[in-house]
VOPAGU-2260 file (C-alpha; in pm, 1 decimal, decimal comma):
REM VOPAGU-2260
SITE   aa  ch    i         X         Y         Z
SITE  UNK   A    0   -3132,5    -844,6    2732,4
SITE  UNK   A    1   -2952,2    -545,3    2685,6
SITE  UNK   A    2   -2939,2    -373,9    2328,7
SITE  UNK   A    3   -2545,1    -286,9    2195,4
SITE  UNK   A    4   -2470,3      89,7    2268,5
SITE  UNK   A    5   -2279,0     184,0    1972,5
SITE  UNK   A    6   -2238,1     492,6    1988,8
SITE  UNK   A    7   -1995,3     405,3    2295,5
SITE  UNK   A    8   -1752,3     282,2    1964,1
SITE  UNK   A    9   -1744,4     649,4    1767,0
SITE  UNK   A   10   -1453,4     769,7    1640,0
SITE  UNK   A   11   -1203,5     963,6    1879,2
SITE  UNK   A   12   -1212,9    1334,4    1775,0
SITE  UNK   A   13    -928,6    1583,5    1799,8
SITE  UNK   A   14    -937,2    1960,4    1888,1
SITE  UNK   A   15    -793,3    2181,7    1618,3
SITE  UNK   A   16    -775,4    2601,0    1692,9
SITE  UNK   A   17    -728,6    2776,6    1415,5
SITE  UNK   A   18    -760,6    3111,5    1228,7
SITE  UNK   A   19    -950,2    3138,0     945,1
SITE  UNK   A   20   -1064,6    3355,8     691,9
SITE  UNK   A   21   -1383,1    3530,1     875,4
SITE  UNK   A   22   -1548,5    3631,3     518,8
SITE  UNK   A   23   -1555,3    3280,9     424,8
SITE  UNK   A   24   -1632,8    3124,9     758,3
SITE  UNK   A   25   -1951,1    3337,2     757,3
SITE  UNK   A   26   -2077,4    3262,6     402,0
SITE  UNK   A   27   -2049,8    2882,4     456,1
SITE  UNK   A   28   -2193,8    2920,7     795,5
SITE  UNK   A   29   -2495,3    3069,9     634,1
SITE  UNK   A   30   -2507,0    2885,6     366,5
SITE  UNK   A   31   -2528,3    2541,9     584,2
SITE  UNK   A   32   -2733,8    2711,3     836,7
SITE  UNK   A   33   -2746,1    2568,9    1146,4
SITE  UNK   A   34   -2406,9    2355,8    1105,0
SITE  UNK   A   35   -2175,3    2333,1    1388,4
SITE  UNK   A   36   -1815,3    2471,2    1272,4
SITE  UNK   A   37   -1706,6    2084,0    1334,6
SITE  UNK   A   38   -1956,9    1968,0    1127,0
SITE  UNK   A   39   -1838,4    2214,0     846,0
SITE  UNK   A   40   -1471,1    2148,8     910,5
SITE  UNK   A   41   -1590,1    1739,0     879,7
SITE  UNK   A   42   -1698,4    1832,4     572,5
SITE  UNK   A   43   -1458,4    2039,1     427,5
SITE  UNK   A   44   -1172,3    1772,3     513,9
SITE  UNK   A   45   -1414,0    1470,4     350,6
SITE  UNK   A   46   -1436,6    1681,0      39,4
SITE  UNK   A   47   -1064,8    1824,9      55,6
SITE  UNK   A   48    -959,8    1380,3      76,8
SITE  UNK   A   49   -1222,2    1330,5    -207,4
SITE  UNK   A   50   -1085,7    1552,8    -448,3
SITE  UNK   A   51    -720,8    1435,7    -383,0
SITE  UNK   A   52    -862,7    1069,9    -402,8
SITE  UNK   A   53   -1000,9    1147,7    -773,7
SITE  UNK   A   54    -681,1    1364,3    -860,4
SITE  UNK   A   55    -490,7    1018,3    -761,6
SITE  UNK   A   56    -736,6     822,1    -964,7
SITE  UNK   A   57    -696,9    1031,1   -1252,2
SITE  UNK   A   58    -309,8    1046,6   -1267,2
SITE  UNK   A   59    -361,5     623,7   -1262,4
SITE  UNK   A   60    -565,6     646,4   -1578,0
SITE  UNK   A   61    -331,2     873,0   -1749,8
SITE  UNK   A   62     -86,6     569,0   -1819,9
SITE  UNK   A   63    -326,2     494,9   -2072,6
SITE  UNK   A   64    -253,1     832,8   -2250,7
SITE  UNK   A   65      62,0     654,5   -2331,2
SITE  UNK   A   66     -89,9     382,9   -2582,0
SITE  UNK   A   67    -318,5     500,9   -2844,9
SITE  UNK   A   68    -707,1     339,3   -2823,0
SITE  UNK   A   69    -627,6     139,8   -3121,3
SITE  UNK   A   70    -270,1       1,6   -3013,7
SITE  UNK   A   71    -325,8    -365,5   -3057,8
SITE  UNK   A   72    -189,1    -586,4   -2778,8
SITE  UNK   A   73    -265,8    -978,7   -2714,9
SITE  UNK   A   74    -667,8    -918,1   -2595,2
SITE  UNK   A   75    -691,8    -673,3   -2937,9
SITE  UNK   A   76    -719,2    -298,6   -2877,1
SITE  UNK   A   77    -987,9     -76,4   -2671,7
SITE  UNK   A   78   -1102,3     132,0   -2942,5
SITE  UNK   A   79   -1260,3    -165,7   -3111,6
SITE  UNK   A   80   -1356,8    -320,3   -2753,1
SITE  UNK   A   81   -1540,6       2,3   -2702,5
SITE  UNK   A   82   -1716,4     -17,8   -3027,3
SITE  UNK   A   83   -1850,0    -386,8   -2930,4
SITE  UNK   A   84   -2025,7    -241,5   -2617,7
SITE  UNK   A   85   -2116,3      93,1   -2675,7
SITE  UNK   A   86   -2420,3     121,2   -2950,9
């Protein structure tokens, strides 16, 4: 029997040509030595959706800047919750 191939099953890539800034391209070049510019534009987009992911994240939490910790509501409040759990 046969094993699965499956690589066969990547991911379809797209070309991109762009300009970039050369001083910048070189110092990330050296400092992932050996790293395809694909590989370090793959990178740079996974980190560029990361840090949007955790500014989205963030900007969630921030409704709870609109009660105070110790606002009591029908489960009690999360300053005292908190307390409980945290020695």
């Amino acid at each position: 029997m046969m094993p699965e191939q499956w690589y066969t099953h990547a991911m379809p890539r797209i070309r991109v040509s762009t300009t970039v800034d050369g001083d910048l391209l070189a110092e990330v070049r050296e400092l992932r030595g050996g790293v395809n510019d694909a590989t370090l534009l793959d990178e740079a987009l996974e980190a560029l959706r990361a840090r949007c992911r955790t500014t989205e994240i963030d900007a969630q939490y921030s409704a709870y800047d609109a009660h105070p910790l110790a606002e009591t509501d029908e489960w009690g409040d999360v300053e005292s919750f908190r307390a409980a759990v945290d020695p």
